[in-house]
C-alpha positions in Angstrom: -34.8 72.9 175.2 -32.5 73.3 172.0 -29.2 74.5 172.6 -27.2 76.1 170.2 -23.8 74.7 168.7 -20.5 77.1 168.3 -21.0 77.3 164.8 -24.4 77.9 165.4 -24.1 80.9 167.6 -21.4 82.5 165.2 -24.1 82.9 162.7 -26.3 84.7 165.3 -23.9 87.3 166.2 -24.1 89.3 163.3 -23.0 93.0 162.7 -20.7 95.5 164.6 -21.2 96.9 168.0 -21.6 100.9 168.6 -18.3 101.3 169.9 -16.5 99.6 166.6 -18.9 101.7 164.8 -17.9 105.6 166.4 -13.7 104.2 166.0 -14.6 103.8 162.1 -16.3 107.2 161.8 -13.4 109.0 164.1 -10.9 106.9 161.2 -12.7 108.5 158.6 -13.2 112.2 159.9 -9.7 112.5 160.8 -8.7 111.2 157.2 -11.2 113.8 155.3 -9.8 116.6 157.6 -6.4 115.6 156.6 -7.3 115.4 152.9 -9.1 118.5 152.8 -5.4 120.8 152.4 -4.0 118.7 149.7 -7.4 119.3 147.7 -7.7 123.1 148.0 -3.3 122.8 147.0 -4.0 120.3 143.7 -7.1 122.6 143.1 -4.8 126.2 143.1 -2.0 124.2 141.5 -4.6 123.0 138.6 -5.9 126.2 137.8 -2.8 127.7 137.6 -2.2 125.2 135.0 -5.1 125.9 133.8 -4.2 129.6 133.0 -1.4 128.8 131.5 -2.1 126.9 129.4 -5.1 129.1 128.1 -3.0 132.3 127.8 0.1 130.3 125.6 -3.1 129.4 123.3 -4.1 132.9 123.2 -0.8 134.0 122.7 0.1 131.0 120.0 -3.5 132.4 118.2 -3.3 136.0 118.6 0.3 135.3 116.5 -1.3 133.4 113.9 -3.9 135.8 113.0 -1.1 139.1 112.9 0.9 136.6 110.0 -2.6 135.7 108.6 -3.8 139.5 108.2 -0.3 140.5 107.9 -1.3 143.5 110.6 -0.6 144.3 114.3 -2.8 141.8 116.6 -3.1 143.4 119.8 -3.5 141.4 123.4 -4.6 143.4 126.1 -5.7 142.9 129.5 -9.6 143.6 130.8 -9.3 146.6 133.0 -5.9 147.1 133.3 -5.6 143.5 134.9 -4.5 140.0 133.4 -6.5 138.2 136.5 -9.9 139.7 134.5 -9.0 138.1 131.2 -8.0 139.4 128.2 -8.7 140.5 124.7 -7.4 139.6 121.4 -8.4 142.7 119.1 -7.4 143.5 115.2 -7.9 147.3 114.5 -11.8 147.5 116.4 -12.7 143.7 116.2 -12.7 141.3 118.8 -11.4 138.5 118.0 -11.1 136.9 121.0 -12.2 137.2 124.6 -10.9 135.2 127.6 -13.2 135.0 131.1 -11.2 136.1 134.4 -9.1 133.2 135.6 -10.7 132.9 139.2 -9.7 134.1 142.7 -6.5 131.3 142.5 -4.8 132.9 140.1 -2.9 135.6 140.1 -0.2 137.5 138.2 2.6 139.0 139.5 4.2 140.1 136.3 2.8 140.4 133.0 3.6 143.3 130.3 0.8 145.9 130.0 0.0 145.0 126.7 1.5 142.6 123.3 1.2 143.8 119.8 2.1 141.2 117.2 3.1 142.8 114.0 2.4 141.0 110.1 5.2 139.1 110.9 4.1 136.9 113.8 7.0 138.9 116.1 6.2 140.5 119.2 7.0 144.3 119.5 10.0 144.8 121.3 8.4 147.7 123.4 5.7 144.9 125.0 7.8 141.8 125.0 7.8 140.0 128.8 7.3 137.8 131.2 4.1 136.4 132.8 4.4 135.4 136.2 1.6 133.6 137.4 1.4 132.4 140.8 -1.2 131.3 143.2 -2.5 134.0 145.9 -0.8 132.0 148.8 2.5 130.5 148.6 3.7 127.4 149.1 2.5 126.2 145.0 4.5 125.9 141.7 3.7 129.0 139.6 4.4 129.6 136.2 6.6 131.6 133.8 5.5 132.3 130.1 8.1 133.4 128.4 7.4 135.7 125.2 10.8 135.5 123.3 10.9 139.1 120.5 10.2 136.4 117.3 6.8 135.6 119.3 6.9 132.0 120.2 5.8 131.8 124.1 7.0 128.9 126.4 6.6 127.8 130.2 8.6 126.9 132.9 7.7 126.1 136.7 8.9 128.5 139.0 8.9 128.9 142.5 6.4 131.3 144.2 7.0 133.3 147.3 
């Protein structure tokens, strides 16, 4: 009979035992549940971001055209609502059409409407703030600022 050596044996005890193995996946299931939050937050946060960003370029472009047709550019809201997107209109034409911004978005100030004039300035009648926040609190918003000469900024801001 053909015993085995010690080094031998450690070779022939291979792999993990059923018990290591449920410790690992109760390690990871605790770490994805954990995880979970801070993705739906950076996802909100991101699209936020996202909006932002979209409307300044709107904004920036909606002012460009008025100077380029010398004419009032008009940016309106979808129904009466910023969250459904928005139009960028010159007399009748479209010029631009921007998609809702999604269910984690939402604005909790915006003027009704903007009208550029030929001069790239807003109208002093529409000029304001957009507020855009997240439904739930707890997330950095944003302010765009529409300043009367036209030129749009944005700052963080806290939401409630």
């Amino acid at each position: 009979m053909k015993t085995l050596t010690q080094r031998q044996r450690s070779f022939a005890q291979r792999g993990f035992t059923l018990i290591e193995a449920m410790v690992v996946i109760s390690i990871l299931a605790i770490l994805a549940g954990t995880s979970v939050s801070s993705f739906v937050l950076l996802n909100q946060s991101t699209q936020v971001r996202g909006a932002t960003f979209d409307l300044i370029a709107d904004l920036d472009f909606a002012r460009s055209e008025a100077v380029k047709r010398n004419a009032d550019v008009v940016v309106a809201p979808r129904n009466g609502d910023w969250v459904n997107g928005w139009t960028i209109t010159f007399g009748a034409n479209v010029l631009r059409s921007r998609d809702p911004v999604g269910a984690a978005v939402g604005f909790t100030a915006a003027p009704p409407t903007l009208t550029f004039d030929g001069g790239g300035r807003a109208s002093l009648t529409t000029v304001g703030n957009f507020e855009i926040c997240p439904p739930t609190g707890g997330i950095a918003g944003r302010t765009v600022r529409l300043d009367p000469s036209g030129l749009s900024r944005s700052t963080k801001r806290t939401c409630s």
